[in-house]
C-alpha positions as CSV (number, residue, x, y, z in Angstrom):
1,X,119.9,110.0,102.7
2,X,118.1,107.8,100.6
3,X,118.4,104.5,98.7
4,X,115.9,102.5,96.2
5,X,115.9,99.5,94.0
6,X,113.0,100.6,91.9
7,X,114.7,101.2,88.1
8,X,116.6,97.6,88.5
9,X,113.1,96.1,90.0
10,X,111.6,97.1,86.9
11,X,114.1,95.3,84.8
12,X,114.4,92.2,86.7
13,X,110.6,91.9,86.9
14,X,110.9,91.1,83.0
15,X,113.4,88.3,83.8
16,X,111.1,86.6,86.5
17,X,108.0,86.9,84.2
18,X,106.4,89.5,86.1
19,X,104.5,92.2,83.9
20,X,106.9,95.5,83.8
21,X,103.7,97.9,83.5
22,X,102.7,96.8,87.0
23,X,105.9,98.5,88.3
24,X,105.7,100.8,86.2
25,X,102.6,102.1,87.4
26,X,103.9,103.0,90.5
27,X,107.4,103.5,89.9
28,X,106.9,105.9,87.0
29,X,104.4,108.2,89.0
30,X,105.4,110.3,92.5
31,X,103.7,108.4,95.2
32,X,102.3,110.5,98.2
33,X,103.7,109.3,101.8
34,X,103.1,110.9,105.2
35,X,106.8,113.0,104.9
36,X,105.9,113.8,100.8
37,X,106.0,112.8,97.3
38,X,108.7,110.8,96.2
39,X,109.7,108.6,93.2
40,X,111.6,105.8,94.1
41,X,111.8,104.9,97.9
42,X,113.1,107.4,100.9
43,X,114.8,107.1,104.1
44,X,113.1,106.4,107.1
45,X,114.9,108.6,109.2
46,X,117.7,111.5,109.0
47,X,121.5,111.0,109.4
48,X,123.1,109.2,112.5
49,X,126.2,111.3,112.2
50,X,127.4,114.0,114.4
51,X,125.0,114.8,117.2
52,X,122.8,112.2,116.0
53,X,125.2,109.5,116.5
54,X,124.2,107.4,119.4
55,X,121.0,108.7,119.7
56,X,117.5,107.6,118.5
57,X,116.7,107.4,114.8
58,X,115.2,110.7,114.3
59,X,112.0,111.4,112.1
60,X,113.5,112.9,108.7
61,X,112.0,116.4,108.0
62,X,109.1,116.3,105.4
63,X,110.1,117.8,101.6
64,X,108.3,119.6,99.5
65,X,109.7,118.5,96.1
66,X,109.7,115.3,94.8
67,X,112.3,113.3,96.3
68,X,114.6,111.1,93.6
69,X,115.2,108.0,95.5
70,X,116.0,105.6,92.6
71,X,119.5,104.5,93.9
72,X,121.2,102.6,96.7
73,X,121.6,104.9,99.5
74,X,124.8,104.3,101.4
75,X,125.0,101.7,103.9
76,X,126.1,101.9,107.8
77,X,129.6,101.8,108.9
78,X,130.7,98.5,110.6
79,X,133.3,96.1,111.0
80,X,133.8,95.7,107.4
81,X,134.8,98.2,104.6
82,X,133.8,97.3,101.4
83,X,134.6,99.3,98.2
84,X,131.3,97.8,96.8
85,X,129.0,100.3,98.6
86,X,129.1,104.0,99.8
87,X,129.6,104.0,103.3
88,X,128.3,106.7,105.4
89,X,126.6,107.4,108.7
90,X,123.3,109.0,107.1
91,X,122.6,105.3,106.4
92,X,118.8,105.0,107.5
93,X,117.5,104.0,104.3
94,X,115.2,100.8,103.1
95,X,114.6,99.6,99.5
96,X,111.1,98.7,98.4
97,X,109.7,95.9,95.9
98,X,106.5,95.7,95.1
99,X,104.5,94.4,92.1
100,X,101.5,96.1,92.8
101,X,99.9,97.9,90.1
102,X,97.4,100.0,92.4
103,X,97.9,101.3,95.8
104,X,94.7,99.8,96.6
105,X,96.4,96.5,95.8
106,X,96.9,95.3,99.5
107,X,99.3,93.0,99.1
108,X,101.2,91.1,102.1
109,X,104.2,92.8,103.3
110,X,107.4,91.1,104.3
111,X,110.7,93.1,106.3
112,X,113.7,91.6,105.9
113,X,116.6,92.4,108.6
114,X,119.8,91.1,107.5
115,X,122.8,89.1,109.1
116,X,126.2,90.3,110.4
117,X,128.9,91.8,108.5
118,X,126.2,92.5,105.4
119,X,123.9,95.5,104.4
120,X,120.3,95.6,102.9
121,X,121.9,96.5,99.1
122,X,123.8,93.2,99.4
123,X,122.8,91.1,96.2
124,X,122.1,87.9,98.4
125,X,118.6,89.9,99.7
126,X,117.0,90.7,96.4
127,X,113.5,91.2,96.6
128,X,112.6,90.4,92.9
129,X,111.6,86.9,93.6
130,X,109.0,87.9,96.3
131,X,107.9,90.6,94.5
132,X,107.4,88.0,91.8
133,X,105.3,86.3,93.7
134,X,102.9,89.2,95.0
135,X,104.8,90.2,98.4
136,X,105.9,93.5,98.6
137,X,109.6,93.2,100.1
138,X,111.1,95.6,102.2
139,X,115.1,95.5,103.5
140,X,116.6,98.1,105.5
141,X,119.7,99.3,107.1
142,X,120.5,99.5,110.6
143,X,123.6,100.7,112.7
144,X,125.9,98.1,114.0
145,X,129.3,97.9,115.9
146,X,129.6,100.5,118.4
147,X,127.5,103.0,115.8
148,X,125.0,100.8,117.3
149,X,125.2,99.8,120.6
150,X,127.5,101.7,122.6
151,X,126.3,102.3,126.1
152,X,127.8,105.1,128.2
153,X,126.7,106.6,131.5
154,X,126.3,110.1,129.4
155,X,124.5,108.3,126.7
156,X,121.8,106.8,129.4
157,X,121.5,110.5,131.1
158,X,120.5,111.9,127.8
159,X,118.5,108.9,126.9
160,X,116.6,109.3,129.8
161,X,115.7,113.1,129.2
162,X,113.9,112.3,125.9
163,X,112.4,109.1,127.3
164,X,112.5,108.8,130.7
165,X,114.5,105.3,130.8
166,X,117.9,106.0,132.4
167,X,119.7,103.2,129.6
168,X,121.8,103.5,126.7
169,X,123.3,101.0,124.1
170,X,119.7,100.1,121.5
171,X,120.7,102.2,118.9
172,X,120.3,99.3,116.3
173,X,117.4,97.9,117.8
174,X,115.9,101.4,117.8
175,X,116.4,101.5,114.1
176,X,115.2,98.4,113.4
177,X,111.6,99.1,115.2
178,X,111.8,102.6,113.6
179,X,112.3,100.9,110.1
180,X,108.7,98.3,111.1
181,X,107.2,101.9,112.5
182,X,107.8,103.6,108.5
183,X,106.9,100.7,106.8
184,X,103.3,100.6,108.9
185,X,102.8,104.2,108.3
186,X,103.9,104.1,104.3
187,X,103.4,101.4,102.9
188,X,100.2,101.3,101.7
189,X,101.6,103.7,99.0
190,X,103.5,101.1,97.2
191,X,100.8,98.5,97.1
192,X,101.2,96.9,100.7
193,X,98.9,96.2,103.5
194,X,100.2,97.6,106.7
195,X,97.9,95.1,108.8
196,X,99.9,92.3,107.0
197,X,103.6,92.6,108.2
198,X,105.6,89.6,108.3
199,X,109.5,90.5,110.0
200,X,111.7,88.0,108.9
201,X,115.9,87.9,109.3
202,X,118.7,85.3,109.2
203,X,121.3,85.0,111.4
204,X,122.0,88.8,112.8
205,X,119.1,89.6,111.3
206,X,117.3,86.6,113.1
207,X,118.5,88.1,116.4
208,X,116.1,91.7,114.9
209,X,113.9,89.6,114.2
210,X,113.4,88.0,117.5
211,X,113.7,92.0,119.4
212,X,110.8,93.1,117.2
213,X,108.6,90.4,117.8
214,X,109.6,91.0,122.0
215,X,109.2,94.3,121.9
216,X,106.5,96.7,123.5
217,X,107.6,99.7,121.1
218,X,106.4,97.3,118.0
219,X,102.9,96.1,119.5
220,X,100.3,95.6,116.8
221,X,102.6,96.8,113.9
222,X,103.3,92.7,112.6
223,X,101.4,90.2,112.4
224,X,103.8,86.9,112.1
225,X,107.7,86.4,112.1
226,X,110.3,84.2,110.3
227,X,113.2,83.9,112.7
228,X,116.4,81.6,110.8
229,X,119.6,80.6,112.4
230,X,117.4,81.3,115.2
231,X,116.0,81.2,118.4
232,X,117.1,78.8,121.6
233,X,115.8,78.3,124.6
234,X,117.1,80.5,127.2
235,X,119.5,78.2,129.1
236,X,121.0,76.9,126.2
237,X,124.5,77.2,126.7
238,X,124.7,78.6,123.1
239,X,122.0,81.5,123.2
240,X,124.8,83.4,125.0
241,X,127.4,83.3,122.3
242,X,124.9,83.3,119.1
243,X,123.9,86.2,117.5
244,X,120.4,86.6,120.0
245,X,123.4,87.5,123.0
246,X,123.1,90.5,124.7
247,X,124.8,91.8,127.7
248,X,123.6,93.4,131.1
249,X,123.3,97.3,131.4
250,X,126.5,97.4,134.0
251,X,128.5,95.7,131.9
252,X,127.6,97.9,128.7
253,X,128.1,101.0,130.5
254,X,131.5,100.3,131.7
255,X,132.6,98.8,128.5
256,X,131.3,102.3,126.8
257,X,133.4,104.0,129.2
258,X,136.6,102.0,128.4
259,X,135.8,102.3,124.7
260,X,136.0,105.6,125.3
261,X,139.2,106.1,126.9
262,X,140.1,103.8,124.7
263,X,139.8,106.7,121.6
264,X,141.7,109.0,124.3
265,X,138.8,111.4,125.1
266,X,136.7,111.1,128.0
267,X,133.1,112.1,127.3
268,X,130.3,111.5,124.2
269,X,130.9,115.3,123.1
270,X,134.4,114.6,122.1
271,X,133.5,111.4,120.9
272,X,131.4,112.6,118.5
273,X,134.0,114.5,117.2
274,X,135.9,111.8,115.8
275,X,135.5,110.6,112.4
276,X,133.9,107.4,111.2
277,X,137.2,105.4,110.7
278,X,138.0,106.4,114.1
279,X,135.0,104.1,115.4
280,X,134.9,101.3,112.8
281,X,136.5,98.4,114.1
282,X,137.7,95.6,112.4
283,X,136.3,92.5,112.1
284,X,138.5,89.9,113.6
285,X,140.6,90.3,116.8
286,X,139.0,93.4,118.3
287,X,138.3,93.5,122.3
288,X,135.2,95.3,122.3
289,X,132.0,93.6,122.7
290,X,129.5,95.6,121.0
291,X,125.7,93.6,120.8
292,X,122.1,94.3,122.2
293,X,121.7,95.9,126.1
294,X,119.7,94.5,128.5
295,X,118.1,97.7,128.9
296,X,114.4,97.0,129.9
297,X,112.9,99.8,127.2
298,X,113.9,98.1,124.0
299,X,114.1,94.9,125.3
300,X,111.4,94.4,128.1
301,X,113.0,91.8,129.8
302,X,115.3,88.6,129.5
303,X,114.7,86.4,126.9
304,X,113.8,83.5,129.8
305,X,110.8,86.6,131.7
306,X,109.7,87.3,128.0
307,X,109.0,83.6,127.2
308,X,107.0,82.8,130.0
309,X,105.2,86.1,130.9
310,X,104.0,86.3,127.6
311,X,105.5,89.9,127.0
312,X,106.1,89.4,123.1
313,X,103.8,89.9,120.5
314,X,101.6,87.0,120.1
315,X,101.7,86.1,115.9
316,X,102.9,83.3,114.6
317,X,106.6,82.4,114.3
318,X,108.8,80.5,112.1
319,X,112.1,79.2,113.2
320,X,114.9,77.0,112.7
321,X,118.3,76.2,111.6
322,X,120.8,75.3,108.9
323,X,122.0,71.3,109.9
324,X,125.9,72.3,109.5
325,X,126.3,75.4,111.3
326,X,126.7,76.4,115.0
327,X,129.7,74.5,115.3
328,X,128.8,71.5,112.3
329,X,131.4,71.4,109.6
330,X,130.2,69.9,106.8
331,X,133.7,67.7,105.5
332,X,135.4,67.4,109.3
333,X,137.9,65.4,109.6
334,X,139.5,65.2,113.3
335,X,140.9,63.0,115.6
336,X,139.2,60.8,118.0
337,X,142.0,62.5,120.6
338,X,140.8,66.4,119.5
339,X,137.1,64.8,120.0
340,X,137.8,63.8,123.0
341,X,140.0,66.8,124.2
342,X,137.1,69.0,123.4
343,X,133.9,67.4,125.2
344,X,136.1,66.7,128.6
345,X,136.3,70.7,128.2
346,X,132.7,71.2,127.3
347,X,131.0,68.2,129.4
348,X,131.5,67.3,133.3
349,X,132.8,63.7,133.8
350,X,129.4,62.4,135.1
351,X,127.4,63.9,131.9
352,X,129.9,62.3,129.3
353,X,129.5,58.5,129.5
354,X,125.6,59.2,128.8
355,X,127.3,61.3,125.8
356,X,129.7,59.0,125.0
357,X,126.5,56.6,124.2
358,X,124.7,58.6,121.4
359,X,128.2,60.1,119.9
360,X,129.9,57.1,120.0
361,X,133.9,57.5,118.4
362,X,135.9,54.8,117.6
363,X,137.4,56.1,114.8
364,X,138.2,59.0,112.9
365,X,135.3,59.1,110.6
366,X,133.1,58.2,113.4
367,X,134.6,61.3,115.6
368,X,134.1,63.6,112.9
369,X,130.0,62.3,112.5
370,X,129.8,62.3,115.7
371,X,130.7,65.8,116.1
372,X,128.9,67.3,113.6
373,X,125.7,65.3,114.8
374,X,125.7,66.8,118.1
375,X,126.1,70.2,117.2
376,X,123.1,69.8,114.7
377,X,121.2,68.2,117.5
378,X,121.5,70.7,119.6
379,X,120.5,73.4,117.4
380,X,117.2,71.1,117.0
381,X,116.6,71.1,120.5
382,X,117.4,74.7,121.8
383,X,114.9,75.6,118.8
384,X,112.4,73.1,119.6
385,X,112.9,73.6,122.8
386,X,112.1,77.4,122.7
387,X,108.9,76.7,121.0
388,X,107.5,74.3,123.1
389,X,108.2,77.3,125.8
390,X,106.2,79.6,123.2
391,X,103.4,77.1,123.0
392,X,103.1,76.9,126.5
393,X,102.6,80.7,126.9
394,X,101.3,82.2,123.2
395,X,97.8,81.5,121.8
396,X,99.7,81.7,118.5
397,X,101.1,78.8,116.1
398,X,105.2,78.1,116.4
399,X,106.9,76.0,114.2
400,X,110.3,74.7,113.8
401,X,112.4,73.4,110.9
402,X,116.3,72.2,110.1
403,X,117.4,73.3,106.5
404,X,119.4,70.0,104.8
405,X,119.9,71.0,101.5
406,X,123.2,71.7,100.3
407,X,123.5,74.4,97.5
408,X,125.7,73.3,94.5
409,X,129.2,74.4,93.6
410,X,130.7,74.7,97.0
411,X,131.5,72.1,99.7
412,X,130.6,73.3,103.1
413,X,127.2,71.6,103.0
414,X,123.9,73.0,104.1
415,X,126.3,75.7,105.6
416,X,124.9,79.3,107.6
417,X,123.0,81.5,105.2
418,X,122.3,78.3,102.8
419,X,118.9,78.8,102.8
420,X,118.5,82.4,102.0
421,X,118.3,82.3,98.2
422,X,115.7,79.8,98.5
423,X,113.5,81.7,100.8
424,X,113.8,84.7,99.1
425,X,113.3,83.1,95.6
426,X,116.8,84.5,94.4
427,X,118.4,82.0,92.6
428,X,119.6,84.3,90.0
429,X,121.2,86.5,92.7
430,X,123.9,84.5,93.3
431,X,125.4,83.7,89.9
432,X,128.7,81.6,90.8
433,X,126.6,78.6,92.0
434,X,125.4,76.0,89.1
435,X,121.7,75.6,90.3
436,X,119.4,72.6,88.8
437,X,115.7,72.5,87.9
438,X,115.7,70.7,91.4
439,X,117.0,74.4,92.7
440,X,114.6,76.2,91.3
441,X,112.2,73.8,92.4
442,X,113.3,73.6,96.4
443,X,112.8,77.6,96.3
444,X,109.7,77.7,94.5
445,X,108.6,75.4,97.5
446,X,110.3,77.4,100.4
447,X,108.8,81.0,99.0
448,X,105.4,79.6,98.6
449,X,105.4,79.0,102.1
């Protein structure tokens, strides 16, 4: 039920220079939130297993002792297994750093929502570094796969009981607001400021990121968001395979009733019966679909309506992308036949010559530059694209960037995810990589920002 980082926070703070007493201060004493005094940081909500599964992340039940929450909680079934972490559907847990030595320290907050595949205790989202340099850093889990957004007629029916929206499918999205809605309510307690939330995610975690800031159910509770690997305008052909896709209520539902079947039961009772294992899929090859709903409630309309209506909350955003990802390969070598092969499949005859004219291949090496050139390009402009839309319709600053900087020991470039040890300051978090003083240097840079 619970999960913390505060013992190895205190022990890493000596490594990035911070002064230990400051955590210590806070870590060593039982701090006083709205559900009761813990040491070390709590769940956010109760279990999502059983009845709770496919439901809303319910409020956990305030203690009376003092709750020991020095240790990763477990982390939420999905597509992978991992033998690294305790996996377990009571999963609702975040992990808290925070240099503050007062609770009167109002420091600026930052919530980190992770990418696909992953889990807030992975090593790549330490929060020493920001803590380091006077953010208080917040990760969290959330449920994915169908733990997460399985939509079913019987779902929606009891759904719409509690809430009165006849829709189904959110239950990650629900977990991630109800993770922003704790940390506004709590953190104050560890040093934070709760009028100075900043969401940030990568990837999966950018697609969070982009929900919360749409959102009605989060109005008022941040005030900015960091959105990587990222946002793109809404008719960019790529926005519907990314991780922002999402899929119409109709559809959702009947896939939730095939997935069903599927398990050879036919309601949500039985389905609850099965065991975890019986739900996780695996990664690769499966023929469920399981990503945001449509729903209206969660998400208050398509990502095109939200854009120009001005239904998101207006702060200022940050986003971008990696230069070789979303179909860049950093190292491609191919054929000027595959290049071809490909854009007569992607690209009507009339649209290629003009093409043809910026991503000229005569050659091999050329095809492969040329390839990888376009696909960066059009991460730029779906991005840039999306924020000129924003700063049409938000009285709020946008900006946009493209990450170039290749990490050392590996050959894949400035690949997906490249940036994250940077942003967060984390160098030392990822030991197998033979970083320079120019490393340090680049995420000194990127976390002051």
């Amino acid at each position: 039920m619970f999960a913390g980082y505060s013992s190895k926070l205190a022990i890493t703070a000596l490594l990035c220079g911070v002064i230990s007493t400051a955590k210590a201060a806070l870590y060593d004493v039982a701090i006083e939130t709205s559900y009761g005094s813990i040491e070390g940081y709590p769940a956010f909500n109760t279990t999502t297993g059983g009845q709770n599964r496919w439901k809303a992340p319910q409020p956990r039940s305030p203690w009376n002792d003092t709750l020991d929450a020095d240790q990763w909680g477990p982390v939420c079934p999905s597509a992978v297994n991992s033998d690294t972490y305790t996996i377990d559907e009571d999963c609702l847990n975040l992990n808290i750093w925070s240099a503050a030595n007062s609770t009167d320290a109002k420091l600026p907050v930052v919530i980190w929502s992770y990418p696909a595949y992953s889990t807030a205790a992975d090593d790549l989202f330490d929060g020493s570094g920001m803590a380091d340099k006077g953010v208080v850093f917040v990760s969290y889990n959330y449920r994915t796969g169908s733990f997460g957004w399985l939509a079913h007629p019987q779902l929606s029916a009891e759904f719409k009981a509690v809430t009165g929206s006849d829709t189904s499918g959110n239950w990650g999205m629900l977990d991630q607001f109800a993770a922003v809605k704790w940390v506004h309510e709590n953190i104050a307690a560890f040093g934070g400021d709760p009028d100075r939330i900043t969401v940030m995610g990568q990837s999966a975690g950018s697609a969070a990121t982009q929900h919360i800031l749409n959102s009605n159910l989060t109005k008022g509770l941040i005030v900015g968001a960091i959105i990587e690997s990222g946002v793109r305008e809404p008719h960019d052909p790529l926005a519907a395979t990314l991780a922002e896709n999402y899929k119409t209520l109709d559809w959702a539902l009947s896939q939730g009733v095939n997935y069903t079947l599927s398990k050879n039961v036919s309601t949500i009772s039985e389905l609850r019966k099965l065991s975890t294992d019986d739900l996780t899929e695996e990664l690769l090859g499966s023929e469920w679909d399981f990503t945001a709903t449509l729903d209206y409630y969660a998400m208050p309309d398509n990502y095109l309506n939200t854009l120009v209506n001005g239904l998101a909350n207006d702060v200022p955003v940050v986003t971008g992308n990696t230069r070789d990802e979303s179909g860049a390969t950093y190292g491609l070598n191919i054929t000027i036949k595959e290049y071809m092969a490909d854009l007569n499949m992607t690209y009507t005859s009339d649209f290629l010559e003009d093409f043809l004219a910026l991503y000229l291949a005569n050659s091999s090496a050329q095809a492969s530059g040329a390839w990888n050139s376009q696909f960066t390009d059009r991460s730029k402009v779906g991005t840039w694209m999306w924020a000129q839309m924003w700063a049409q319709d938000y009285d709020s600053p946008v900006y946009t960037y493209i990450w170039d900087h290749a990490p050392p020991s590996q050959s894949s470039g400035a690949y997906h995810e490249s940036e994250i040890n940077y942003v967060l300051n984390n160098l030392y978090a990822t030991a197998d990589k033979a970083w320079t003083s120019g490393d340090y240097g680049i995420a000194a840079r990127m976390n002051a920002y």
